[in-house]
Legacy VTK file of the C-alpha trace (Angstrom):
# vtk DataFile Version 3.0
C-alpha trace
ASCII
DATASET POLYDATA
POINTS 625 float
71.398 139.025 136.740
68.147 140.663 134.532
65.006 139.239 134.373
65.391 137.833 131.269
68.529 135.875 132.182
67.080 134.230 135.236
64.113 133.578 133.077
66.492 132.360 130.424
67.659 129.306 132.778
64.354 128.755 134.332
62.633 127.760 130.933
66.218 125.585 129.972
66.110 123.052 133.349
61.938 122.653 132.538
62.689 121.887 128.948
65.842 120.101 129.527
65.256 116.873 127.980
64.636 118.556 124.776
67.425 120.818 125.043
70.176 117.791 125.717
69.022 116.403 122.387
69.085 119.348 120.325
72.714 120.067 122.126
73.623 116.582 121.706
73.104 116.722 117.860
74.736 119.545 117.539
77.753 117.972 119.540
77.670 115.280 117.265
77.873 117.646 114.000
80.369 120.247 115.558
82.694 116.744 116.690
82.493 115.297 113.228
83.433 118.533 111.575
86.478 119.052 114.127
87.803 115.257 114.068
87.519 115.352 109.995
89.057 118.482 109.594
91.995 118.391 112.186
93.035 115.173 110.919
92.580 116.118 107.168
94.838 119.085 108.732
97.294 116.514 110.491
97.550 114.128 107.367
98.030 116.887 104.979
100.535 118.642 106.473
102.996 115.575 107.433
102.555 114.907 104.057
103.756 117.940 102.721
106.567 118.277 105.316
107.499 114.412 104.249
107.322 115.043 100.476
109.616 118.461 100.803
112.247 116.684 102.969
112.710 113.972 100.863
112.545 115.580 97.807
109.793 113.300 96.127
109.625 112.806 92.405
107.607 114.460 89.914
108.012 111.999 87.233
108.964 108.652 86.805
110.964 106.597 84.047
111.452 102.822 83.902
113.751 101.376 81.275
115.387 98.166 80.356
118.573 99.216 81.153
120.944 102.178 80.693
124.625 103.716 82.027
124.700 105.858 84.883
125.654 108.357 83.328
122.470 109.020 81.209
121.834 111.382 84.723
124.102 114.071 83.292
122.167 114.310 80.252
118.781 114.261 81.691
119.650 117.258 84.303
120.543 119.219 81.421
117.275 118.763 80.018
115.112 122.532 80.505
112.432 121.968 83.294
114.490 119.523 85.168
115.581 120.468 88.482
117.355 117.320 89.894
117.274 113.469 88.354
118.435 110.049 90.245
119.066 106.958 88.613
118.555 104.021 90.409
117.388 99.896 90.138
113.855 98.360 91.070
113.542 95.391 90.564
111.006 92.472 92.359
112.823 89.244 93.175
111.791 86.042 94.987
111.854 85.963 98.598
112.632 82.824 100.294
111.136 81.946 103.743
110.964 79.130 106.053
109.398 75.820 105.274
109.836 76.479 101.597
107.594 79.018 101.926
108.313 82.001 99.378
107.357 85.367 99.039
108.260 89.127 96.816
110.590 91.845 97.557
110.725 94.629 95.761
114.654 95.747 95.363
115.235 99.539 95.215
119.165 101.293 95.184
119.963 104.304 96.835
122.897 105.903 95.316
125.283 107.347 98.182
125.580 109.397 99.740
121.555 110.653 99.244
121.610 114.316 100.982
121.011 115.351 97.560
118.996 112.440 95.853
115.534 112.165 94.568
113.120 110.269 96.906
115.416 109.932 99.635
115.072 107.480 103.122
114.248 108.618 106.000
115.786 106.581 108.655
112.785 104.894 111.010
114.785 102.563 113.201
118.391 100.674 113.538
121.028 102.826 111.075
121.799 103.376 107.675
123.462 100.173 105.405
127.324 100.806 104.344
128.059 100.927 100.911
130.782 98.396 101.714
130.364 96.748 104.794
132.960 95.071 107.275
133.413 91.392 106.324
131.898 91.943 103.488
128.050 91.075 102.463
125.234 93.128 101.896
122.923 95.292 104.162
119.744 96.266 103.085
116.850 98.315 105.308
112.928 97.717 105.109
109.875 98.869 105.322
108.437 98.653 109.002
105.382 96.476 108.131
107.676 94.036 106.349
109.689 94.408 109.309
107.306 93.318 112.071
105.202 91.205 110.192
108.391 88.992 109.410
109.118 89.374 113.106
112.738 90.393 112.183
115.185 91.472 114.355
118.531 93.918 114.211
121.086 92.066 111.630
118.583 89.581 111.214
119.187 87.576 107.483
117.009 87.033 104.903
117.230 85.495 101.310
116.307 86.597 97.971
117.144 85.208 94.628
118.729 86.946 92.334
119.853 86.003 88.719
119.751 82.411 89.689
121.645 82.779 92.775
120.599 82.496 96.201
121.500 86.340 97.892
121.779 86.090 101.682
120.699 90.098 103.188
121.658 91.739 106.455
118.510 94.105 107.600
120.098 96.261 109.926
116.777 98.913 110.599
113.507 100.081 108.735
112.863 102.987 106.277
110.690 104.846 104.421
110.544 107.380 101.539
107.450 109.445 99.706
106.643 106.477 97.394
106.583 104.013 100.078
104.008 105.523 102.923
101.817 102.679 101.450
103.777 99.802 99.868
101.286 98.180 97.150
102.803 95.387 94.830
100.522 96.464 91.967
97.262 98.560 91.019
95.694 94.973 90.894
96.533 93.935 94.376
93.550 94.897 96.368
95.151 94.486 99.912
98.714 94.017 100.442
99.881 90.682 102.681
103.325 92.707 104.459
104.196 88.831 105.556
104.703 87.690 102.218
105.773 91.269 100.193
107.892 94.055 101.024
110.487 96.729 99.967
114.073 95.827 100.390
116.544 99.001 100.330
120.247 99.090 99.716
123.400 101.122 98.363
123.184 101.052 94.549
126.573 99.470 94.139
125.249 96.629 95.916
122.140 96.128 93.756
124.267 96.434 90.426
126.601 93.750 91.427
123.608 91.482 92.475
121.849 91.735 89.378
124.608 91.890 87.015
124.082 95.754 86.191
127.462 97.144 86.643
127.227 101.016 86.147
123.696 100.412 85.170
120.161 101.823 86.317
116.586 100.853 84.848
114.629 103.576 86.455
114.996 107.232 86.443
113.116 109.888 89.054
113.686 113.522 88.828
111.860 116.672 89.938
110.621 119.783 87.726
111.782 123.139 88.275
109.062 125.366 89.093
106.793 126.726 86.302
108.064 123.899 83.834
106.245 122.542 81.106
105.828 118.495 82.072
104.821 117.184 78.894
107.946 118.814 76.517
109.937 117.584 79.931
108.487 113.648 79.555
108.639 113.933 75.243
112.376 115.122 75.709
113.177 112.922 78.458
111.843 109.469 76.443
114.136 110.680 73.509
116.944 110.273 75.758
116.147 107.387 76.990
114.486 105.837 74.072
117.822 104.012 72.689
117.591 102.343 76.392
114.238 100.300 75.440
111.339 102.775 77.574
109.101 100.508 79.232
106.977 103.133 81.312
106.524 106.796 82.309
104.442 108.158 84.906
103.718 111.421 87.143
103.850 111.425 90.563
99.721 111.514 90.392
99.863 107.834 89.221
102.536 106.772 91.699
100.501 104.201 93.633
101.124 104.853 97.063
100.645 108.442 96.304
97.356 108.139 95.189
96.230 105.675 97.785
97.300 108.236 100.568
95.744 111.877 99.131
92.807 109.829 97.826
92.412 109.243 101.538
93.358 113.090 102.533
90.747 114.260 99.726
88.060 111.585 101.362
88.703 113.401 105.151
88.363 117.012 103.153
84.912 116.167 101.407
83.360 114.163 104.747
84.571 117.495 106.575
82.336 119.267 104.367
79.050 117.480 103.866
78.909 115.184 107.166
78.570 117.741 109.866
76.197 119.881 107.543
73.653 117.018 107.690
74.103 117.227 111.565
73.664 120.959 112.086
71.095 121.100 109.641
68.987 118.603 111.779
70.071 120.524 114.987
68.648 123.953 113.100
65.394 122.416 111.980
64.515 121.099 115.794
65.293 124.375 117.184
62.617 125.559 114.752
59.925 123.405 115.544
61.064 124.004 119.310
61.218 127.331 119.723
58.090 127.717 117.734
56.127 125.958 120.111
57.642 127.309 123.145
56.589 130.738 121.616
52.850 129.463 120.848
52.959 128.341 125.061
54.827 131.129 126.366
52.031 133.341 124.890
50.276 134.961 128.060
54.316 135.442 129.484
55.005 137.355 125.745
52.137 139.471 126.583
52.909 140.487 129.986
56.631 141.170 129.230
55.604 143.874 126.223
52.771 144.801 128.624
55.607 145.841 130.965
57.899 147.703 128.733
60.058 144.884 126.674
60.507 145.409 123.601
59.967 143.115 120.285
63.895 143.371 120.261
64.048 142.228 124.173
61.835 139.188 123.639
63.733 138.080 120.664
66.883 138.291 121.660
65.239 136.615 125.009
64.158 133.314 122.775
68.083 133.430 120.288
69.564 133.119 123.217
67.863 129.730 124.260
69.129 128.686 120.478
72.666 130.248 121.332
73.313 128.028 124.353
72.421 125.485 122.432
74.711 126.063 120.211
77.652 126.876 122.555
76.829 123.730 124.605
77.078 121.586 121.710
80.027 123.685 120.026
82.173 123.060 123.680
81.390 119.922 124.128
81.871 118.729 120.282
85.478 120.479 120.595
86.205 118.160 123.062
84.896 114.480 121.322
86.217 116.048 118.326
90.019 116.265 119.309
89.394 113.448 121.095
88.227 111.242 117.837
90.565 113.278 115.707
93.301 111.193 117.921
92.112 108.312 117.310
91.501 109.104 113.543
95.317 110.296 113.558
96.810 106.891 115.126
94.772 104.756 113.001
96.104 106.382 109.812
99.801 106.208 111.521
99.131 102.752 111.174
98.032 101.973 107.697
100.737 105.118 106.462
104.500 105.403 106.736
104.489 108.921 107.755
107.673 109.295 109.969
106.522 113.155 110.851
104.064 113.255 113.302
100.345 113.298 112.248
98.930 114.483 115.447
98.338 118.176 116.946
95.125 120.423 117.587
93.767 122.700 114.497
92.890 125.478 116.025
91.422 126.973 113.062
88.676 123.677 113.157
87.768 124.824 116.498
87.032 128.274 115.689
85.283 127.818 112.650
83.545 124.810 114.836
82.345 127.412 117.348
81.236 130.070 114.368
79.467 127.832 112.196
77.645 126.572 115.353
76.669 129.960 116.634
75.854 131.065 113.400
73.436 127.958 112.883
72.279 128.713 116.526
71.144 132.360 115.927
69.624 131.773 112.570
67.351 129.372 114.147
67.217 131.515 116.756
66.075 134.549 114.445
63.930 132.551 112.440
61.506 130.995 114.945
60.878 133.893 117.435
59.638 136.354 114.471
56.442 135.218 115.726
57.160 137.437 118.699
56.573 140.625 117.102
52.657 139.015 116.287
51.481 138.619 119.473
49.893 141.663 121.378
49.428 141.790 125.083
45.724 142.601 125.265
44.793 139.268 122.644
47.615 137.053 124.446
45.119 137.016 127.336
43.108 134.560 125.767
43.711 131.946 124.303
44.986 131.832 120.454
41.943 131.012 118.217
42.520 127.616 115.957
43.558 128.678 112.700
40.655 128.754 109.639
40.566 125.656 107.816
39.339 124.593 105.050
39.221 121.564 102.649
42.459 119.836 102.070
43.426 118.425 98.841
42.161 114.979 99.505
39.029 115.574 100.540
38.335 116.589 96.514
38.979 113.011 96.353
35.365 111.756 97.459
35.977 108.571 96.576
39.281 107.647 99.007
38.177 110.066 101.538
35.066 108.240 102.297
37.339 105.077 102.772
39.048 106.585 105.299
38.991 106.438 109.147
38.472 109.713 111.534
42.238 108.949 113.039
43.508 109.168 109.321
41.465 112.287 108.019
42.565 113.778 111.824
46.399 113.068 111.093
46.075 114.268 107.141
44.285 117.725 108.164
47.419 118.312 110.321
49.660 117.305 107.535
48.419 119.461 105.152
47.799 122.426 107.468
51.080 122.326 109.397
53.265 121.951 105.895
56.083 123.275 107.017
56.741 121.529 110.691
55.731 118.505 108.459
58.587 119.133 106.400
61.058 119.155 108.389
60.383 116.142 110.458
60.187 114.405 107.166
63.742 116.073 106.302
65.182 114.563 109.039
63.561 111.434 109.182
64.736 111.518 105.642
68.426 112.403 106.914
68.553 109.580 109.519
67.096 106.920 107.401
69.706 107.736 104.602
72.949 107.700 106.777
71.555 104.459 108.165
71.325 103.219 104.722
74.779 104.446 104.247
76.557 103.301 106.598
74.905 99.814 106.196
76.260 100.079 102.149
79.706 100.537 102.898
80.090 97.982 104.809
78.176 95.569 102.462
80.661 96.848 99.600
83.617 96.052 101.062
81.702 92.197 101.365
81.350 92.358 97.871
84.773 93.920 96.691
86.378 91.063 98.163
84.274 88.367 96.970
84.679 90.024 93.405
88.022 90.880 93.554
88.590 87.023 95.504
86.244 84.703 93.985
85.136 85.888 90.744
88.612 87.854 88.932
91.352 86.400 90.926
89.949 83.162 89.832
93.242 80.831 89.678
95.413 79.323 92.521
98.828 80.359 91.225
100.201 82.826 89.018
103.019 82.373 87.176
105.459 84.018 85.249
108.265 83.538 83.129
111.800 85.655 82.517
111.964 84.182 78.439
109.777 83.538 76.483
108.459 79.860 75.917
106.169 77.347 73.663
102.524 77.140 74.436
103.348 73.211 74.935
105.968 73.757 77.322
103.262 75.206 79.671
102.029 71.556 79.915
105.366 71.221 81.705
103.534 72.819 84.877
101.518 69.948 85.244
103.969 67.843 85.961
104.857 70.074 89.277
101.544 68.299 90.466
102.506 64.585 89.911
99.614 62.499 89.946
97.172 65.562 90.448
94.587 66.623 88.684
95.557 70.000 86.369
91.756 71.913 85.555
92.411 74.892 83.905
95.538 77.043 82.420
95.436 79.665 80.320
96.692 82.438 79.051
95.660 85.977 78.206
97.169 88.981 77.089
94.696 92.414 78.609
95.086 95.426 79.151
92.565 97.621 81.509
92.512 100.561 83.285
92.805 100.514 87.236
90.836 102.140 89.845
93.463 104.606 90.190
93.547 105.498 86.101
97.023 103.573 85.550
96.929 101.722 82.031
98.075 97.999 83.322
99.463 96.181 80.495
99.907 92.126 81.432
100.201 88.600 80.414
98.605 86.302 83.380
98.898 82.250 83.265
96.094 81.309 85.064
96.087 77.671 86.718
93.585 76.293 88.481
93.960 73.135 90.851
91.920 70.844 92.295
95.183 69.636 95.231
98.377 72.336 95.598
100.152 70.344 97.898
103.378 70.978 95.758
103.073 74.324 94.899
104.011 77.026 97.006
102.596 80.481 97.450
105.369 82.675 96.160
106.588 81.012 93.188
107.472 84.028 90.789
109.624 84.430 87.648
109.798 87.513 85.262
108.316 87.495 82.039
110.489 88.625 78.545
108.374 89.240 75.696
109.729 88.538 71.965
107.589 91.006 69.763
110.606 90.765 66.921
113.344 88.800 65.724
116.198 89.495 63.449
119.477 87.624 62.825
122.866 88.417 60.926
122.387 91.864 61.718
125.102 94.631 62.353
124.714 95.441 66.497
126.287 97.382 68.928
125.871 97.727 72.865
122.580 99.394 73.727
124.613 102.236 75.968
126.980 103.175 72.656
123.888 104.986 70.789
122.593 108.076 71.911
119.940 110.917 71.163
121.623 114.156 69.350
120.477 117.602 69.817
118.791 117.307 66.918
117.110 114.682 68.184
118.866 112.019 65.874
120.507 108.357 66.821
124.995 108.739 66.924
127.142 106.682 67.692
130.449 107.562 68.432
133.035 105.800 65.958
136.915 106.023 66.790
138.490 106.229 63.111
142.738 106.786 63.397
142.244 107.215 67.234
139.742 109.890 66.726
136.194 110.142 67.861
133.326 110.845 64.858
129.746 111.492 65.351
128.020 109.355 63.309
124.195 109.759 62.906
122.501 106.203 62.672
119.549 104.508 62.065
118.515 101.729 64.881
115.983 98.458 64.702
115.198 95.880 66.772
117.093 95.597 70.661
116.772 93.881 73.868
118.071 94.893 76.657
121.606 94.303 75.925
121.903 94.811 72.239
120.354 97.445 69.477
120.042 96.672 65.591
122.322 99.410 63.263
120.433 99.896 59.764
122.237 102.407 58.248
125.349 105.034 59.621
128.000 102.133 60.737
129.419 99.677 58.490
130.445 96.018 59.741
133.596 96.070 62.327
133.466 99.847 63.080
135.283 100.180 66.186
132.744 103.153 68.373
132.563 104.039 72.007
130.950 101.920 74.052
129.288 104.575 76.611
127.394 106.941 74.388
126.937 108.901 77.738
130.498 110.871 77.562
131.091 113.888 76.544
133.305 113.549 73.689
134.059 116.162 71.196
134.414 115.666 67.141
138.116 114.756 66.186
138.544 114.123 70.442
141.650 111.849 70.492
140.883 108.386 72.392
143.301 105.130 72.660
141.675 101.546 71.718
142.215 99.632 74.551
140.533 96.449 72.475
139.715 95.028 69.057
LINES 1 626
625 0 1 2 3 4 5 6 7 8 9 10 11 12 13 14 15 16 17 18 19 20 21 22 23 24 25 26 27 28 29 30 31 32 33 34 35 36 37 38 39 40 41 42 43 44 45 46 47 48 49 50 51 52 53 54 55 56 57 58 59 60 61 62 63 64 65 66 67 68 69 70 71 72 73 74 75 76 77 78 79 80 81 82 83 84 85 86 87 88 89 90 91 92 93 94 95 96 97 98 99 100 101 102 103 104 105 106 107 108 109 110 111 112 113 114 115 116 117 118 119 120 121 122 123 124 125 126 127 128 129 130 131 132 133 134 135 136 137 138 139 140 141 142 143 144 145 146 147 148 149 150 151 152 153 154 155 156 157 158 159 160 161 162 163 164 165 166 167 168 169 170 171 172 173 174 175 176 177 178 179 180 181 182 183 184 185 186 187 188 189 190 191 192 193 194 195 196 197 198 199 200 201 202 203 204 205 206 207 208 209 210 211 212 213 214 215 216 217 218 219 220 221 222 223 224 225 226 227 228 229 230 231 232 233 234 235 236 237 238 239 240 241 242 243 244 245 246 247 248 249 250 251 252 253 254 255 256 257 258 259 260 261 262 263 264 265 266 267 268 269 270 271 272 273 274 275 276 277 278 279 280 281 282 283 284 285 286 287 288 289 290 291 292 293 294 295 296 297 298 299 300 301 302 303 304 305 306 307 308 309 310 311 312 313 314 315 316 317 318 319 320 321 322 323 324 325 326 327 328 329 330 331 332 333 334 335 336 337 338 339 340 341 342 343 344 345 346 347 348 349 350 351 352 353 354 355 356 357 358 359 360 361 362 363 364 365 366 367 368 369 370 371 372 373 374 375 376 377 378 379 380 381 382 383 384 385 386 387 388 389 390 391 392 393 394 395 396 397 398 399 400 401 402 403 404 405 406 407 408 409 410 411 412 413 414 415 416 417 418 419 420 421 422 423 424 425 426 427 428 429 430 431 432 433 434 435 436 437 438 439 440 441 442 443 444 445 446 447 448 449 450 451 452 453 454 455 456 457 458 459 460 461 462 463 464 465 466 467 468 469 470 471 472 473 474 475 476 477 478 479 480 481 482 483 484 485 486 487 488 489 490 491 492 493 494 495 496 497 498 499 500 501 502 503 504 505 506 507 508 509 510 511 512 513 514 515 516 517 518 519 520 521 522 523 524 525 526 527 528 529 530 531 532 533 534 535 536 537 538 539 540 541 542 543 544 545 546 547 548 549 550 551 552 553 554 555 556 557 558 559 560 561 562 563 564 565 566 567 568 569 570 571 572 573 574 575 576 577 578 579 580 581 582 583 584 585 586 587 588 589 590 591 592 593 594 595 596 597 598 599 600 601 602 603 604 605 606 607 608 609 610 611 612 613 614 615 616 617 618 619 620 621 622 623 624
């Protein structure tokens, strides 16, 4: 062991105390930068891995209602690599002790291998698509699932087109858009207790809601290198006859962005957080090392009187700075795996991420140990340049105070004469020690500001709930209707109250853009209450919107027209048993029903599924008039 060395770990156990600190802030940086970035790692990757296996959607289409068979057509759009038609739908929920709550209904067309957004079995088995002694088996997601405390083959209720549907849950899933079930952009947190997603074979969701051979939403993929806004335009002309309600990219898909806004939160705090940290660490070194140079003067003097070098001595004082930094760097490994499990397991809870979200980066840790070092030997560097100043005959004596002169106040007559000789004392070492001044005020600067921080986010989330709680979700129930109704029949709702008092209803049409950047479009009736003893949290009907009416009109089934290459309405019409493209114009529909301007004339027998693939002059047999 040299000299150097032994002298090395002499001056660290006299100036321990300081040293823990500096390697204790250090640890802190290096732990924060491995914990962030291993589970930014984690969460990233079982996304990816989740999103391939499942095949999640690049786009989204909701309609009122359309035939199956619309699929065909869609694939063959360019840019399309794989569509799925399905049904979602949200339908009362009803608990015990009248209490009520919303499921959200999604079909899975089976089998899946090859589907769109495809489950991924958590627990129990897959439903049947027709199951022994007959009813209907559904899975859920896990929150729903516990929070209901359900059970294997455990029943629930939902009502569906006026009918009471009893459900078999017979295990839990999950897909890509349901890692973090929301209900909408405007729900701020999610009860699982009284909402949830309900899964089951699509022929079971078209015979409870009346939609035989029918879907209302379509989700596809893009091939790569395809252009997504000629895929959307040519998509909604397909689907346009259908009545379009919504289209979407996966980027708006809410429990998309909830989860990589929270992967792109982990990536920035990776960044800045442990900068702040090692940035602290590399300014006490300075002022450390600096003094330990001014003390260790006569010892400077003697080593170069005895053959060191500049070099020697500098590399002598770096390497105080660089077991700093490997102290720190070792021991914030360590805390930092050991938060970055904890980090993992609470997002495991909040996320429906089946693939495991744990594992060590070992790229963190390396770049953990460089950026440490490299912090260590800059400060290192920096402060014992003032080696190379000091020669061994003047380090005998003591270093003669530097030459001062007149600070800036003391131009100011007038306020220095007002002060005391502690506060001209501390302002002369201000002004004449600038820089060590500066960067106890950068850190002072640095602590105060996290503090400040940390103390504002959890003051916002007090007054995000209060706003989104007290002051916009203002009314006790909301209510909506499936048909439309008279503004007087509202007064109807009072009556639900009996002798109560009724304060407030209203209603508004908005529209506002979320926190997320979805458009929400909605018609709220807001009541307020002074007693809800008779109301119950869950009551929910779905709201049909007349924006046109027109009577003695020609019409024909909203599945007979379809879009043309050309990008023109036909209809097929069957003249002498013989099918015949006819080009239309449409009006008005609903979601049964389309108006015929022009192209048919009044009891034109056509094909009811504009879907097939029939040829000009392609011979077909009437089977009704």
């Amino acid at each position: 062991m040299g000299v150097l060395t032994k002298k090395l770990r002499r001056t660290i156990w006299l100036t321990r105390g300081p040293f823990l600190a500096v390697v204790a802030v250090v640890m802190v940086g290096i732990s924060v930068y491995i914990a962030m970035a291993t589970s930014y790692y984690n969460l990233n990757r079982s996304q990816a891995m989740f999103y391939r296996e499942t095949l999640f959607a690049d786009y989204y289409f909701q309609v009122i209602k359309a035939p199956s068979q619309v699929i065909k057509q869609i694939e063959s759009v360019p840019g399309v690599s794989k569509a799925t038609g399905r049904i979602q739908k949200d339908l009362p929920l009803l608990k015990e002790k009248n209490q009520r709550g919303t499921v959200r209904l999604i079909s899975y067309p089976l089998p899946m291998e090859r589907e769109v957004n495809r489950l991924q079995l958590l627990s129990g088995r897959l439903f049947n698509k027709y199951p022994q002694g007959g009813g209907v088996e559904v899975l859920t997601d896990p929150l729903f699932f516990q929070s209901n405390n359900l059970a294997a083959n455990a029943a629930i209720t939902i009502v569906a087109e006026g009918r009471r549907i009893p459900l078999t849950v017979v295990g839990t899933a999950t897909s890509p858009e349901l890692v973090y079930p929301m209900k909408d952009a405007a729900t701020l947190i999610t009860d699982p207790k009284t909402f949830g997603i309900v899964m089951m074979p699509q022929n079971q969701a078209q015979q409870i809601l009346n939609l035989t051979g029918q879907i209302n939403q379509v989700v596809l993929t893009l091939a790569p290198g395809a252009e997504e806004d000629k895929v959307k335009e040519q998509v909604e002309a397909i689907l346009k006859p259908y009545g379009n309600l919504a289209a979407y990219p996966r980027e708006q898909q809410l429990s998309h962005a909830v989860l990589q806004s929270k992967i792109d939160g982990l990536q920035a705090s990776s960044r800045f957080l442990p900068a702040i940290f090692l940035g602290i660490a590399a300014a006490i070194q300075l002022v450390m090392l600096g003094r330990m140079i001014k003390s260790h003067r006569l010892q400077i003097g003697v080593m170069k009187a005895l053959g060191y070098s500049n070099l020697q001595i500098m590399a002598h004082y770096t390497g105080y700075a660089l077991t700093v930094a490997l102290a720190g760097a070792l021991l914030g490994s360590l805390l930092g795996l050991l938060l970055a499990t904890a980090i993992s397991k609470t997002y495991a809870m909040y996320f429906n991420l089946p693939a495991a979200i744990g594992g060590v980066n070992l790229q963190a840790i390396l770049y953990g140990f460089l950026i440490s070092l490299t912090v260590g030997v800059l400060a290192g560097v920096t402060a014992s340049r003032a080696v190379t100043k000091i020669q061994p005959a003047e380090s005998m004596r003591p270093e003669p105070p530097k030459q001062g002169g007149r600070i800036l106040l003391e131009h100011w007559s007038w306020l220095w004469r007002k002060l005391d000789a502690n506060w001209r004392m501390s302002l002369r070492t201000v002004f004449r020690n600038r820089g060590r001044f500066g960067l106890t005020l950068v850190g002072v600067v640095f602590a105060v500001g996290m503090l400040v921080v940390a103390l504002f986010a959890r003051d916002s989330i007090d007054y995000m709930l209060k706003e989104h709680f007290y002051k916009q979700q203002r009314y006790d129930y909301s209510i909506r209707f499936a048909n439309p109704v008279k503004e007087q029949e509202l007064l109807n709702i009072s009556r639900l109250a009996g002798e109560e008092k009724l304060n407030e209803m209203t209603g508004i049409a908005s529209e506002k853009e979320s926190a997320l950047g979805i458009t929400q479009r909605r018609v709220p009736v807001i009541i307020s209450l002074e007693e809800t003893a008779h109301l119950k949290p869950g009551y929910e009907v779905q709201v049909a919107i007349e924006t046109g009416r027109a009577t003695k009109v020609p019409l024909v089934p909203l599945e007979a027209v379809r879009t043309g290459a050309d990008g023109q309405k036909q209809v097929m019409e069957v003249v002498d048993g013989r099918v015949k493209h006819r080009t239309v114009k449409t009006g008005l529909s609903d979601r049964d029903n389309i108006e015929i301007l022009s192209g048919l004339t009044p009891g034109s027998v056509i094909v009811r599924d504009g879907s097939l693939e029939l040829k000009e002059n392609t011979k077909v047999q009437e089977l009704t008039k």
